[in-house]
Gaussian input, Z-matrix of N, CA and C with variables (Angstrom, degrees):
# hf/3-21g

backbone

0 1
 N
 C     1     B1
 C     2     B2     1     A1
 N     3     B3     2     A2     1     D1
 C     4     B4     3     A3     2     D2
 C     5     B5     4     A4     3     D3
 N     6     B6     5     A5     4     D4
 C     7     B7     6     A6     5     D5
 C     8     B8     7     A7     6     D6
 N     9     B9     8     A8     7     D7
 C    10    B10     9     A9     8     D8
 C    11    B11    10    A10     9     D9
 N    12    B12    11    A11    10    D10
 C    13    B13    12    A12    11    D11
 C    14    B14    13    A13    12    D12
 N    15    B15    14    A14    13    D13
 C    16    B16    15    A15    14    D14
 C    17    B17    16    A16    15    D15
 N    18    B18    17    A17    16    D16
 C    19    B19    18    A18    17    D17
 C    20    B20    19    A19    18    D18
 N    21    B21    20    A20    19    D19
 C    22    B22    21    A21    20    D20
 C    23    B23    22    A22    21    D21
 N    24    B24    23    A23    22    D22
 C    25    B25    24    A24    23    D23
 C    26    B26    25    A25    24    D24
 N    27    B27    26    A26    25    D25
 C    28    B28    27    A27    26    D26
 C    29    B29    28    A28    27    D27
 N    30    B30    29    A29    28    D28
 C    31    B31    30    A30    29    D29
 C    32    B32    31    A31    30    D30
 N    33    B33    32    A32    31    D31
 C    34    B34    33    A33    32    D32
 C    35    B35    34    A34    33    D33
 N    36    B36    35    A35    34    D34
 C    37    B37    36    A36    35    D35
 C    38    B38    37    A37    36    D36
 N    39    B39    38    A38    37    D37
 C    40    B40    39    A39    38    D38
 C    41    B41    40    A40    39    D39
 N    42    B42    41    A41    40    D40
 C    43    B43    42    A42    41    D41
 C    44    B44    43    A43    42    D42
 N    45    B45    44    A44    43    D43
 C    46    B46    45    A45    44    D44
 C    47    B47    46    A46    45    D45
 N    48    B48    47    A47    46    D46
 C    49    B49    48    A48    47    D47
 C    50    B50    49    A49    48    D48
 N    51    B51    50    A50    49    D49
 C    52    B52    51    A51    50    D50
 C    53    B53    52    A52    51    D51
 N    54    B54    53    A53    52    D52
 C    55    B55    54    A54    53    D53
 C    56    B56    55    A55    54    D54
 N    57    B57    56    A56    55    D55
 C    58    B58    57    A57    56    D56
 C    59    B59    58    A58    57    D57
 N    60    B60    59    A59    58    D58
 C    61    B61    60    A60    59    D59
 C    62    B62    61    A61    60    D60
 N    63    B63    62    A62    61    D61
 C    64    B64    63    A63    62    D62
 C    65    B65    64    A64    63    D63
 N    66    B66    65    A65    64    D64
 C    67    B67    66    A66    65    D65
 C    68    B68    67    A67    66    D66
 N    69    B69    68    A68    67    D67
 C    70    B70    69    A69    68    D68
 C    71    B71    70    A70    69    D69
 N    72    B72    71    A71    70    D70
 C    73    B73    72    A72    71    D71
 C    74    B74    73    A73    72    D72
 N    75    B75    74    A74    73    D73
 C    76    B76    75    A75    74    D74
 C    77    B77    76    A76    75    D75
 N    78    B78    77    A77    76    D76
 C    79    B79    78    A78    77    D77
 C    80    B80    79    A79    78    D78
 N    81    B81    80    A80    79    D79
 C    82    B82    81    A81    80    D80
 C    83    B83    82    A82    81    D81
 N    84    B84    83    A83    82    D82
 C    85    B85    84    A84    83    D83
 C    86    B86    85    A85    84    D84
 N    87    B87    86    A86    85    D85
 C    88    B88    87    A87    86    D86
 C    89    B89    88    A88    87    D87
 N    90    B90    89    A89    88    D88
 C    91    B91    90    A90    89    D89
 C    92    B92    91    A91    90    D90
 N    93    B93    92    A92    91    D91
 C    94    B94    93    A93    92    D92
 C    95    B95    94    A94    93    D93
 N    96    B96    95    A95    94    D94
 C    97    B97    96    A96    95    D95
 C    98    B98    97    A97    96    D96
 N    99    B99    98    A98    97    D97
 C   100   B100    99    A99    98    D98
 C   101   B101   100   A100    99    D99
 N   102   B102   101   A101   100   D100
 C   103   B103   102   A102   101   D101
 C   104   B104   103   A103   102   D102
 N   105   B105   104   A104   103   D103
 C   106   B106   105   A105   104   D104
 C   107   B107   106   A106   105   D105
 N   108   B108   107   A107   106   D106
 C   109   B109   108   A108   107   D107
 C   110   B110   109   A109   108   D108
 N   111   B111   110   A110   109   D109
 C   112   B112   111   A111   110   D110
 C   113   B113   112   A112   111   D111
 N   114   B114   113   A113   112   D112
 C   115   B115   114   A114   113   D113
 C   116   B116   115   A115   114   D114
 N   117   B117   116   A116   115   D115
 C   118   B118   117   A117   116   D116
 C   119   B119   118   A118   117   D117
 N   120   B120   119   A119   118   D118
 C   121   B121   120   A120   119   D119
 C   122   B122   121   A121   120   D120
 N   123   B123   122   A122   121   D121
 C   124   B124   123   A123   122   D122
 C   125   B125   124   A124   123   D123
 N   126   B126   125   A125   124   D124
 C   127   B127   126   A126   125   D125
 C   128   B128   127   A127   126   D126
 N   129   B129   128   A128   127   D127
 C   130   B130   129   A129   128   D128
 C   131   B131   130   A130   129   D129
 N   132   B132   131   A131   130   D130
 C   133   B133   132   A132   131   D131
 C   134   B134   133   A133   132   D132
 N   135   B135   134   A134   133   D133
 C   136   B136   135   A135   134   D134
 C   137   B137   136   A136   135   D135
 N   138   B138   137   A137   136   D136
 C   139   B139   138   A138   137   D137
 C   140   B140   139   A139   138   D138
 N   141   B141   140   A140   139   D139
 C   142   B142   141   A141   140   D140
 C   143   B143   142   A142   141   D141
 N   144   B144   143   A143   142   D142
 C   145   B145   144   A144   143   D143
 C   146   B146   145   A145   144   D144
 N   147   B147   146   A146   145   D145
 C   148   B148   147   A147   146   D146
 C   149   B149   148   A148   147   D147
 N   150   B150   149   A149   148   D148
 C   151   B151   150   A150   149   D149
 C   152   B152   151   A151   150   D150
 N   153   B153   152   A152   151   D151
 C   154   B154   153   A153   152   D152
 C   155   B155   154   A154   153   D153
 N   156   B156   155   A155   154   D154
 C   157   B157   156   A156   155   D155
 C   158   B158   157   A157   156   D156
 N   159   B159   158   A158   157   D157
 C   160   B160   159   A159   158   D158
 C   161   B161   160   A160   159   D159
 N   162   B162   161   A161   160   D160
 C   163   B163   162   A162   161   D161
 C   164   B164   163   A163   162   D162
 N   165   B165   164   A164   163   D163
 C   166   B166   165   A165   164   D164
 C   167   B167   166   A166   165   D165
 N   168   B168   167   A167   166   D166
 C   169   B169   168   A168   167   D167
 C   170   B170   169   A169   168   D168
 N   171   B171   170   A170   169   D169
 C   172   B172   171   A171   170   D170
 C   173   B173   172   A172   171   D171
 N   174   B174   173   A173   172   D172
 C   175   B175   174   A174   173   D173
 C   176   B176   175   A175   174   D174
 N   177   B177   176   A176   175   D175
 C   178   B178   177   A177   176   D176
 C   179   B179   178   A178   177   D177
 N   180   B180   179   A179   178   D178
 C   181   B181   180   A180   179   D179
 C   182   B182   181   A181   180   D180
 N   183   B183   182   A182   181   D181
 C   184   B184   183   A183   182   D182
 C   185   B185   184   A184   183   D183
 N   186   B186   185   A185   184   D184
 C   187   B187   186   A186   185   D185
 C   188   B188   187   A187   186   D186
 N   189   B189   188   A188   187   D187
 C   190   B190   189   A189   188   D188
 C   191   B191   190   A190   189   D189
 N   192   B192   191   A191   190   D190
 C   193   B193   192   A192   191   D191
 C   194   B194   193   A193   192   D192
 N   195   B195   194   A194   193   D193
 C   196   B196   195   A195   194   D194
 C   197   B197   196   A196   195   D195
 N   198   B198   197   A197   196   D196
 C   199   B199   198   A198   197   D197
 C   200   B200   199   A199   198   D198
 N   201   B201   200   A200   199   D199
 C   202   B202   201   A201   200   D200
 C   203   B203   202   A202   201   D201
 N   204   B204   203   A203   202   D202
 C   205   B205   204   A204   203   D203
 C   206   B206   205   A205   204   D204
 N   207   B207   206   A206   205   D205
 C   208   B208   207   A207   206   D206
 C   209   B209   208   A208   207   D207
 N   210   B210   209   A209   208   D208
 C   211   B211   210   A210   209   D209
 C   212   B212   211   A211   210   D210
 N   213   B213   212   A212   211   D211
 C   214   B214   213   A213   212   D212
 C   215   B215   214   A214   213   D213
 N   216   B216   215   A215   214   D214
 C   217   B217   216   A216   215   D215
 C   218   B218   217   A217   216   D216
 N   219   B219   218   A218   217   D217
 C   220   B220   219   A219   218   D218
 C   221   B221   220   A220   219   D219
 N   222   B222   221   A221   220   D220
 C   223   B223   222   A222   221   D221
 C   224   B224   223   A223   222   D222
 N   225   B225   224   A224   223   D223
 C   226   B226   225   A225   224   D224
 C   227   B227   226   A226   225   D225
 N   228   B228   227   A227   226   D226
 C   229   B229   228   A228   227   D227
 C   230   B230   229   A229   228   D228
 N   231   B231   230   A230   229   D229
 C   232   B232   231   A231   230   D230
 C   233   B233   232   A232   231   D231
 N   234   B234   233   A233   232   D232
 C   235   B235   234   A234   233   D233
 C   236   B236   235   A235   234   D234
 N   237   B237   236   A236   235   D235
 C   238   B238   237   A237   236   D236
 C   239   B239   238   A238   237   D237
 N   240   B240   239   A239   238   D238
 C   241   B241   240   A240   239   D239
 C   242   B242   241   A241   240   D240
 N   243   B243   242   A242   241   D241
 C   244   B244   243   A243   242   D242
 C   245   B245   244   A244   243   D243
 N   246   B246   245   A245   244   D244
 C   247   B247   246   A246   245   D245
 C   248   B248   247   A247   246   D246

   B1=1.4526
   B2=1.5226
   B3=1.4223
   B4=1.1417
   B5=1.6848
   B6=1.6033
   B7=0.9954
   B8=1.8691
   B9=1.5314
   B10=1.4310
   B11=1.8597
   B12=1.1540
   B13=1.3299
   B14=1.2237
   B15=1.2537
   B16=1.3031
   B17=1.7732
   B18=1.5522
   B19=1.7341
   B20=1.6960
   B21=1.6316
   B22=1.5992
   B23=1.5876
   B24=0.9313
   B25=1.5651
   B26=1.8861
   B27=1.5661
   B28=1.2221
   B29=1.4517
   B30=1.1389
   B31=1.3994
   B32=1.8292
   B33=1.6500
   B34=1.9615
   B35=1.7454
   B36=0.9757
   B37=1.6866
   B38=1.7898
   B39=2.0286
   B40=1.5764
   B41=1.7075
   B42=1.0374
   B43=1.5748
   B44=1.9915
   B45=1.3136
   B46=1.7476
   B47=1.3445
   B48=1.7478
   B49=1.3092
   B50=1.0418
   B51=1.1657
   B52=1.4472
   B53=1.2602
   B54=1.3200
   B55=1.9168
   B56=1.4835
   B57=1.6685
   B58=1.3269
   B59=1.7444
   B60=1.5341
   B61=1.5118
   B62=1.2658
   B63=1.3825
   B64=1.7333
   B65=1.4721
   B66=1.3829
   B67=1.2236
   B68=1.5150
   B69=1.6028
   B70=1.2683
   B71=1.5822
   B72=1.0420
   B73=1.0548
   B74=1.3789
   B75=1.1251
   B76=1.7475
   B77=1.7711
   B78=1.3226
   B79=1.9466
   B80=1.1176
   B81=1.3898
   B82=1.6406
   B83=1.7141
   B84=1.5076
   B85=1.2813
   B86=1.3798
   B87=1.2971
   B88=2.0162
   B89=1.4797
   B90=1.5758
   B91=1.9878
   B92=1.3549
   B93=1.5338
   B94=2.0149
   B95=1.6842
   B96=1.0636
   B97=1.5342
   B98=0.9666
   B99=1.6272
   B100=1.1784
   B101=1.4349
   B102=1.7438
   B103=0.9897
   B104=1.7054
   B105=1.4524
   B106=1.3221
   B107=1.1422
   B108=1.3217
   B109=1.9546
   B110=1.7037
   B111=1.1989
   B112=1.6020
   B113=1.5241
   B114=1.5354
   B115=1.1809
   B116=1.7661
   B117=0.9691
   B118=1.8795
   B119=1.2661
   B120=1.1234
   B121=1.6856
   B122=1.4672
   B123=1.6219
   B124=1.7285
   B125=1.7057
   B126=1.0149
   B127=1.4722
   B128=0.9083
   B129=1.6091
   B130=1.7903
   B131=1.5658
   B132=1.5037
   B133=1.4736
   B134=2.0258
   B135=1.5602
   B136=1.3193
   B137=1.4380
   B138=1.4675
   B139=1.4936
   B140=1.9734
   B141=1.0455
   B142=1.8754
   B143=1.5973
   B144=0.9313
   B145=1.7963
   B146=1.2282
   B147=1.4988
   B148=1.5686
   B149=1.6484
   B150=1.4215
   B151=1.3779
   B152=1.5189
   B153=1.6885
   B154=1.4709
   B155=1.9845
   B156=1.7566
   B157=0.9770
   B158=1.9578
   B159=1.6702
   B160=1.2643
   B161=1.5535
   B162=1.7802
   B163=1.7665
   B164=1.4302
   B165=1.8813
   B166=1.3324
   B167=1.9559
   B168=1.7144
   B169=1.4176
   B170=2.3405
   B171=1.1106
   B172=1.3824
   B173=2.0366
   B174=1.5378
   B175=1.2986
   B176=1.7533
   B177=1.2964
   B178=1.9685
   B179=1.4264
   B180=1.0807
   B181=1.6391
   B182=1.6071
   B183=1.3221
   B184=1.1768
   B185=1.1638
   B186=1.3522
   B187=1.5132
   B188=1.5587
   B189=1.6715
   B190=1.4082
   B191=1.6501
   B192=0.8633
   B193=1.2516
   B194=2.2192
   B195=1.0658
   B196=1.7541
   B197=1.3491
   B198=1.0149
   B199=1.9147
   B200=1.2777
   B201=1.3599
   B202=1.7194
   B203=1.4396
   B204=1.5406
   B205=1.6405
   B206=1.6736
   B207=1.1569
   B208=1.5623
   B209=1.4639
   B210=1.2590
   B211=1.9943
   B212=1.3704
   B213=1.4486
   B214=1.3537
   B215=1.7634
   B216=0.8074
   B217=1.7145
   B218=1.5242
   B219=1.4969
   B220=1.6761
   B221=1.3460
   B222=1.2756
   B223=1.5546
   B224=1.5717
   B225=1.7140
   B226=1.6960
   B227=1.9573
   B228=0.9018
   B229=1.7151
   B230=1.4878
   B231=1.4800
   B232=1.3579
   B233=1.6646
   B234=1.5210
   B235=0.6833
   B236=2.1166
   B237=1.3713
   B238=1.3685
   B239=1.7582
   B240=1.5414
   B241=1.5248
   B242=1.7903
   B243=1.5702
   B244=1.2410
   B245=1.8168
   B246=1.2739
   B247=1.6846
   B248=0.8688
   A1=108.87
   A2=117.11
   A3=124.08
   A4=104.53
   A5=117.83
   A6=120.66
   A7=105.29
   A8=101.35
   A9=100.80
   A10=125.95
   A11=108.18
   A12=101.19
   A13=105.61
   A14=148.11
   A15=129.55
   A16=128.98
   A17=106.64
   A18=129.99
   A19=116.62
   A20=103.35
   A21=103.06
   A22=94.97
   A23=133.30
   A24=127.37
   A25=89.69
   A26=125.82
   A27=107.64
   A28=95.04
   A29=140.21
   A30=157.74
   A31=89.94
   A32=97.55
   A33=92.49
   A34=117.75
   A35=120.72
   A36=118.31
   A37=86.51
   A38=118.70
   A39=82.57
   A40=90.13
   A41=121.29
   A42=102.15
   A43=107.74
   A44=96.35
   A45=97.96
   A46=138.68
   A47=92.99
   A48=103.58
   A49=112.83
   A50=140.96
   A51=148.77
   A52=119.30
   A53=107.77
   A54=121.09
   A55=81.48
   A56=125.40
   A57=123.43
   A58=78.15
   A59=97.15
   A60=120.65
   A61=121.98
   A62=120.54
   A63=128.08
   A64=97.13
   A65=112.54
   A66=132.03
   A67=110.27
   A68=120.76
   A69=114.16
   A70=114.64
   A71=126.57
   A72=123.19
   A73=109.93
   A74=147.08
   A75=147.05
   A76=110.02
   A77=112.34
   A78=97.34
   A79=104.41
   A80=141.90
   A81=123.79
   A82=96.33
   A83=119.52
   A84=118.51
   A85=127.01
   A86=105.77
   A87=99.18
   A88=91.72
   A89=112.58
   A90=108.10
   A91=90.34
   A92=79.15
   A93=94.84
   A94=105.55
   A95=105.45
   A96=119.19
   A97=108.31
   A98=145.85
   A99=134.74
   A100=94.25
   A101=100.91
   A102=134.16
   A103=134.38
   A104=128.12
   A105=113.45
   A106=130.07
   A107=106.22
   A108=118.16
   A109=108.58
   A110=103.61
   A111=109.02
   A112=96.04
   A113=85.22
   A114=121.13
   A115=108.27
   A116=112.83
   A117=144.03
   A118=84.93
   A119=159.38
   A120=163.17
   A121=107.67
   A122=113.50
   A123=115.11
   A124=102.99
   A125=145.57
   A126=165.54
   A127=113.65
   A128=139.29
   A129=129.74
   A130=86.94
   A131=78.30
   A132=110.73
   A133=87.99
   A134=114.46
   A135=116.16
   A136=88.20
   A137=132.06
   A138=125.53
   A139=101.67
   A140=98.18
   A141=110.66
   A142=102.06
   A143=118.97
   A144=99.82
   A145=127.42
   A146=120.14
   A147=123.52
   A148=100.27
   A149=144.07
   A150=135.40
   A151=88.02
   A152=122.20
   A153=104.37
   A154=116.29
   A155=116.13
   A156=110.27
   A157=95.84
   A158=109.02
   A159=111.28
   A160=122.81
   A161=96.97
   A162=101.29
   A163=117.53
   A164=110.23
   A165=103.99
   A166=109.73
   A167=90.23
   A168=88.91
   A169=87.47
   A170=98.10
   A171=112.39
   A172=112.32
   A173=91.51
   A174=102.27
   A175=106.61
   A176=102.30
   A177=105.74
   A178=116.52
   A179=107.21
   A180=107.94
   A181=101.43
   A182=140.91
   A183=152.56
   A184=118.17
   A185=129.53
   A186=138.37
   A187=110.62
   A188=125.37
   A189=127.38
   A190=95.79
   A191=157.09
   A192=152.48
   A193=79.67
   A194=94.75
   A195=102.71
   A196=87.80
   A197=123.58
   A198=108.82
   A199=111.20
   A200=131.91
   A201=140.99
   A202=102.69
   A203=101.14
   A204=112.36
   A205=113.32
   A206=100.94
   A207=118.27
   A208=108.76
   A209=110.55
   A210=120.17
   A211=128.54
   A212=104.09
   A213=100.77
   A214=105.52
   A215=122.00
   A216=127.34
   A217=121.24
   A218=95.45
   A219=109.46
   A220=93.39
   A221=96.59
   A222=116.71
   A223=97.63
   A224=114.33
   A225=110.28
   A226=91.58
   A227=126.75
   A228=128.49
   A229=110.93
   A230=129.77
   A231=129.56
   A232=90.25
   A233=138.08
   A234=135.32
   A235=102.99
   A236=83.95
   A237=102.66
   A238=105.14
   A239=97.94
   A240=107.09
   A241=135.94
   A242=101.41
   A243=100.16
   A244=88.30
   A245=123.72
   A246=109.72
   A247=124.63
   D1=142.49
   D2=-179.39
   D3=-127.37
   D4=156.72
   D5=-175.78
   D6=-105.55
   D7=134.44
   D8=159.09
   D9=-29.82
   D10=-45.11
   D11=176.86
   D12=-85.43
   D13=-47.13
   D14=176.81
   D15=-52.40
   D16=-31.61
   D17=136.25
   D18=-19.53
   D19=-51.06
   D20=-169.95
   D21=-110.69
   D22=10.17
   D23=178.44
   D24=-99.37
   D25=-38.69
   D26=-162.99
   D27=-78.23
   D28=-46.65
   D29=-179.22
   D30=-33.72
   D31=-94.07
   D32=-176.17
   D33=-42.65
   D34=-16.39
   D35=-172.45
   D36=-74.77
   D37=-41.76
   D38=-170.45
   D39=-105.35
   D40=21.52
   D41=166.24
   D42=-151.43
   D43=91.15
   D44=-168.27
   D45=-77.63
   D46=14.11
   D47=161.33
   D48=-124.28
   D49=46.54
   D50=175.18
   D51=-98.80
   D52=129.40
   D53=176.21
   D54=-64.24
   D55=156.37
   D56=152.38
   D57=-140.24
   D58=149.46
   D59=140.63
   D60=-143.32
   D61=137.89
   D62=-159.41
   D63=-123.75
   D64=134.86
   D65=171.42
   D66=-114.93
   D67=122.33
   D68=172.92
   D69=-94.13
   D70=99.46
   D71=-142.04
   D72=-95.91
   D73=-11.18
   D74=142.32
   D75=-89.80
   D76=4.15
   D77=-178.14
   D78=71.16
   D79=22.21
   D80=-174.25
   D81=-118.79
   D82=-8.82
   D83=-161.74
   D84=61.63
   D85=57.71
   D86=-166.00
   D87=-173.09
   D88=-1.31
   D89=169.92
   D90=-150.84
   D91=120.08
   D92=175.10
   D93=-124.79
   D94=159.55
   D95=157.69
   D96=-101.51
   D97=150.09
   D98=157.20
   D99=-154.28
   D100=147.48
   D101=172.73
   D102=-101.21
   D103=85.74
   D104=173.12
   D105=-123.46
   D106=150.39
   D107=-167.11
   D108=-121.64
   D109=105.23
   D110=-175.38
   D111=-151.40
   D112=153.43
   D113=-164.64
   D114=-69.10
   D115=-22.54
   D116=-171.01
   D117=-72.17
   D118=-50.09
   D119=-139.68
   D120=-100.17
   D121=-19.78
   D122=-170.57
   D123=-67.24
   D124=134.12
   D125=-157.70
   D126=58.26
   D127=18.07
   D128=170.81
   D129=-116.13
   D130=170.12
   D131=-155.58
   D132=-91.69
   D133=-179.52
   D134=-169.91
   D135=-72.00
   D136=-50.46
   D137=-149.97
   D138=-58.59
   D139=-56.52
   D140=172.63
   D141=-55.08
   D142=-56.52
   D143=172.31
   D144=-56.08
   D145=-34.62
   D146=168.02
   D147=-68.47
   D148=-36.89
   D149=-146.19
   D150=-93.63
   D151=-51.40
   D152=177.27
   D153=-39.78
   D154=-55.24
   D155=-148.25
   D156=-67.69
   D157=-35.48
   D158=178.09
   D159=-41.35
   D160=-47.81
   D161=168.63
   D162=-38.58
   D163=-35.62
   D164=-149.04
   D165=-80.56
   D166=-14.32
   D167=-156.71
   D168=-114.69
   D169=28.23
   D170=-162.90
   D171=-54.91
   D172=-32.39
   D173=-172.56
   D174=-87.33
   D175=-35.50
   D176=169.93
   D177=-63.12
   D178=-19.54
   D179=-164.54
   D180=-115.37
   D181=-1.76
   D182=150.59
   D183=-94.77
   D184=-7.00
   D185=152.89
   D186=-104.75
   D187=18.08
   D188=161.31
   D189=62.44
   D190=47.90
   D191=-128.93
   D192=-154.31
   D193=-18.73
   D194=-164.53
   D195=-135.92
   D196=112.63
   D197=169.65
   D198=-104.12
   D199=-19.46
   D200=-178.13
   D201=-145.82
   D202=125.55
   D203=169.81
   D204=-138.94
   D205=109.13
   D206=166.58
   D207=-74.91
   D208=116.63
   D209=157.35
   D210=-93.85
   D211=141.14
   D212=166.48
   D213=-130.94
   D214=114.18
   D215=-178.86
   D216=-126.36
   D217=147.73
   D218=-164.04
   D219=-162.97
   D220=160.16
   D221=169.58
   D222=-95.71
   D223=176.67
   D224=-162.90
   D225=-91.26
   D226=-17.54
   D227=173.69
   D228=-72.85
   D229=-24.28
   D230=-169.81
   D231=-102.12
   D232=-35.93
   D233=-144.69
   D234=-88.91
   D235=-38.15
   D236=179.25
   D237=-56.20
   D238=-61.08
   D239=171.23
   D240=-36.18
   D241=-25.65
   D242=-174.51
   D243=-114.56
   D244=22.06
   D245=162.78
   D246=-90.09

């Protein structure tokens, strides 16, 4: 089991300006949603924005520690755009 905040602590360690918000989304700690908006994401495409944040959480989710992860990613100009 992993904790939502430890979710957004691995996330900012590889991207440190990133909004994160984590949703555990069954209570079991092992299916999250998460949401991040950083500036690190402006000229890649969605697949490269999911693989950076995947890098970040690379070791939780290869130790099953995460078994289901929903993304949502944006840079802070696209993100602004659709509020």
């Amino acid at each position: 089991m992993i904790t939502p905040q430890q979710v957004e602590e691995m996330i900012k360690a590889e991207l440190p300006d990133a909004q994160v918000q984590v949703q555990d989304l069954t209570g079991g700690g092992d299916h999250y949603q998460v949401t991040v908006v950083s500036s690190q994401f402006a000229g890649k495409g969605l697949v490269q924005q999911h693989q950076l944040v995947y890098g970040a959480l690379r070791q939780a989710m290869s130790t099953e520690a995460i078994h289901a992860l929903a993304l949502k990613t944006s840079t802070p100009e696209a993100s602004q755009a659709t509020n």
